[in-house]
N, C-alpha and C positions, 0 to 999 in steps of 0.2 A: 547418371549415365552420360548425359551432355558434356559435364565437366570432364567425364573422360574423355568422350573423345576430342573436345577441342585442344586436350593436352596432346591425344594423339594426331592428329592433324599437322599435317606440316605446310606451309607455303610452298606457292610454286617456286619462289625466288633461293627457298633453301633445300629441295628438292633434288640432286645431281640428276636423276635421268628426266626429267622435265627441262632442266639446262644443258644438258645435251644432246638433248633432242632440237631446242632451240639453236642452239650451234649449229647442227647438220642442216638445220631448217635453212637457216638463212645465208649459210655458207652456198648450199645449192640455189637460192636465188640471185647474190654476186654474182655466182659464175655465170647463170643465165643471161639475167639481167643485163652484165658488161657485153658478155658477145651479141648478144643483140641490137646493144648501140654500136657496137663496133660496125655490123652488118648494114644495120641503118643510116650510117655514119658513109654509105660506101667506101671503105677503106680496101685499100686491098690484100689476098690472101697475104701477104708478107708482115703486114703490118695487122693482121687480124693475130697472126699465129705471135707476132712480136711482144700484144697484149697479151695474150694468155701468160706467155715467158714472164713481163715484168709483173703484170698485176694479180694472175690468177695462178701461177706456181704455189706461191705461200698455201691456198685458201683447198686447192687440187692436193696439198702435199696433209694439210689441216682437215678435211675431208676424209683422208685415208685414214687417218689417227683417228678420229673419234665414229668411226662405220667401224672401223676396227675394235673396238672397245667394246662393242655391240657383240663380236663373237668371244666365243669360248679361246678362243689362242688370244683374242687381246687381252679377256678377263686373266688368263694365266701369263703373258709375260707381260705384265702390264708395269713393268718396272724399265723392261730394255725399248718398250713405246717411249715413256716418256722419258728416255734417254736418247733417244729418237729427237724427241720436240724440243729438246733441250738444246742439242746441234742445231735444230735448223732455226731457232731466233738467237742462236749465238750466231751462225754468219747473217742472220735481217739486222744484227744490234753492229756487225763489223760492216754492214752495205752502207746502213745508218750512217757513221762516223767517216765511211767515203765519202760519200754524200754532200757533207757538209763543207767538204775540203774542194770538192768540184763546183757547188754552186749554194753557198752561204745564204741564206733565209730563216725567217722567222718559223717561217714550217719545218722548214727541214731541219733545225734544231731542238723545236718541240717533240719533232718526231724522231729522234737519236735518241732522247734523254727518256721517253716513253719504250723505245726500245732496250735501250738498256736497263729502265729497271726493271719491264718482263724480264728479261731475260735472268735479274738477280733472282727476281721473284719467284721463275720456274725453278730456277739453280737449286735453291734454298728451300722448296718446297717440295719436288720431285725427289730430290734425293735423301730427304731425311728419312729414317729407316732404313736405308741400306745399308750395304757392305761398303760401298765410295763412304759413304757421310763418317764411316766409325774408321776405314781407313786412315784416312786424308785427314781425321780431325778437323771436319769442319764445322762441330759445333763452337769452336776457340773463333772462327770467322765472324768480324766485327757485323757484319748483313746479317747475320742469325739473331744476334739481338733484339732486332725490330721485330716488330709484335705481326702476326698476319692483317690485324686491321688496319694497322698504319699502310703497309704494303696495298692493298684494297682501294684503299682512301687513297693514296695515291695514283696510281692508274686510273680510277675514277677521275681525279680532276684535268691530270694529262690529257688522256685521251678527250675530257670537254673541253682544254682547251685548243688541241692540235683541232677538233671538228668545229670549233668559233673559228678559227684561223681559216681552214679549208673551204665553210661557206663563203668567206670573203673574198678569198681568190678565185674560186670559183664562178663561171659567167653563165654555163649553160645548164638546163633542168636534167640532163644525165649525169653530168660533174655532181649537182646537189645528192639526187636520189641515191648516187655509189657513198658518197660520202656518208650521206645517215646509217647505209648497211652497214659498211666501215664501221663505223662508229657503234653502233648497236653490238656487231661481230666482238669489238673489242669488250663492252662492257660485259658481255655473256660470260669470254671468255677468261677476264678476271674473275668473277663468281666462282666459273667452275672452277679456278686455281685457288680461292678461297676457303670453296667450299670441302676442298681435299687436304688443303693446310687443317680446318678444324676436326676435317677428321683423325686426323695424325693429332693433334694437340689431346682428344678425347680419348686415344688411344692410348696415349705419355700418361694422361690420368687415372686412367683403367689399371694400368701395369702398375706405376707407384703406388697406386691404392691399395691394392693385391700384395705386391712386397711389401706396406707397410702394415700391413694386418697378419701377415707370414710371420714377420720381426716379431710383432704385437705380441702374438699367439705364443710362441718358442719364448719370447722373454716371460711372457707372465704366465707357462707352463713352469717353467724354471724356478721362477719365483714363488709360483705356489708350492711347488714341493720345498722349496727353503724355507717357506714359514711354517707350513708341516712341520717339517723335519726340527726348527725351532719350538712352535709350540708344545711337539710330542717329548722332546727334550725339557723345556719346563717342567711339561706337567708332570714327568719321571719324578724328578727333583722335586718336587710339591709332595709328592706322593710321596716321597723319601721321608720327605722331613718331617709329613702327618704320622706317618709310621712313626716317626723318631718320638716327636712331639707323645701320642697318644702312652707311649711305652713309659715316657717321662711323665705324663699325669699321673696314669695307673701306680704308679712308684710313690708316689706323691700322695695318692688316698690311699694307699696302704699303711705310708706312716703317717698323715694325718688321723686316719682311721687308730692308728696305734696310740694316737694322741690322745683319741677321745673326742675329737675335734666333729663339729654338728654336718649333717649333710648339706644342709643348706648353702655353708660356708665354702663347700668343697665340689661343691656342682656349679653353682653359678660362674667361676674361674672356667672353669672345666667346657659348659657350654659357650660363653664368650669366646675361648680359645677355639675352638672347634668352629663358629660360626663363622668369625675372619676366616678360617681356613679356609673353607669351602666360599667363602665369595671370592678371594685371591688366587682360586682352583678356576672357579667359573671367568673370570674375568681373562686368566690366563690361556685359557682355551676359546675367549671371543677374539 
């Protein structure tokens, strides 16, 4: 019974509504969090509502997506959600690549090239299973090739490296504290993009498993009734020919018998003959 359940057991880290709940979790402490240094920061209303715009749009807009999942309309178009999410880090991965062309840094490049492969990453995982993916022919897309782990494994190191980078430019203990959210935010929310790639992959193996046992079943239905249909054929023909044969002995101890010829002489043939038959009878029916 232990053994069972530790098979059933799952991690919190491979878990999806334990990792969205953590999402929601912490996405609602960002948002707190910033505004209150902003407040504390006395900034004023202009530049309080300016922050919301740059920093807390994304996480306000990431917020709505996964509260959303939570009901029954998310659980049901949960395809045209993350077509949804899919738009809005394709314009963060085009803000990104402005960015760079306005004011060139080590950050801001780390964090283009973190942008961009979410956004391959969501591309390439949200939409598989759909009607886009079998449209568009996007499995022939060179990005489909890479494994979901490599994908993973990369945002994982990105994102450590862009949060080494951010603590060093970084001077005051509200800069540090958004940053580690940041950062945490992000790795969650690879997970949950992971964790939807394996389900889709277990899903690929569900189905070809299914069709290949479908195949399985219809070919070696097929094929058994061919070997039927061949065995019942032999054994016709065995049958034939023991009939022939036995007709042909009988022939045979009549004129031996006419000979005068001993029993002994004319059974022993008789049963030899008779006993291959019925092993090459038997044999031809295993």
């Amino acid at each position: 019974m232990e053994k069972e359940r530790q098979k059933t057991q799952i991690e919190w880290y491979d878990n999806p509504n334990i990792i969205t709940n953590l999402i929601i979790i912490f996405i609602g402490i960002i948002i707190i969090l910033s505004q209150s240094f902003a407040i504390n920061n006395n900034l004023s209303t202009g530049e309080i509502l300016r922050s919301i715009i740059n920093h807390n749009s994304l996480y306000l807009i990431l917020l709505v997506y996964f509260v959303g999942l939570k009901t029954k309309i998310g659980k049901k178009y949960f395809d045209f959600f993350n077509v949804f999410l899919i738009l809005l880090y394709f314009i963060n991965a085009i803000t990104s690549i402005l960015t760079i062309f306005q004011s060139f840094s080590l950050e801001a490049l780390v964090d283009c090239v973190l942008q961009l492969v979410l956004f391959i990453y969501l591309f390439h995982t949200m939409f598989r299973r759909t009607r886009i993916w079998k449209d568009f022919h996007l499995s022939k897309s060179p990005f489909s090739e890479i494994k979901n782990d490599a994908y993973f494994s990369s945002v994982v190191i990105l994102a450590s490296i862009l949060w080494a980078v951010d603590l060093i430019v970084t001077t005051t203990p509200d800069g540090t504290i958004l940053t580690c959210l940041d950062t945490a935010f992000l790795l969650l929310f690879d997970r949950y993009i992971f964790l939807y790639g394996c389900f889709l992959e277990n899903k690929e193996k569900r189905i070809n498993l299914s069709a290949c046992i479908e195949g399985g079943n219809e070919a070696g239905g097929d094929s058994k009734q061919g070997m039927e249909g061949i065995v019942h054929n032999i054994t016709d023909s065995v049958g034939d020919i023991v009939v022939h044969t036995q007709e042909i002995i009988k022939d045979n101890i009549s004129k031996e018998a006419s000979n005068d010829i001993s029993d002994k002489q004319v059974k022993k043939p008789i049963k030899r003959t008779i006993k291959n038959i019925n092993k090459k009878i038997d044999r031809t029916e295993d």
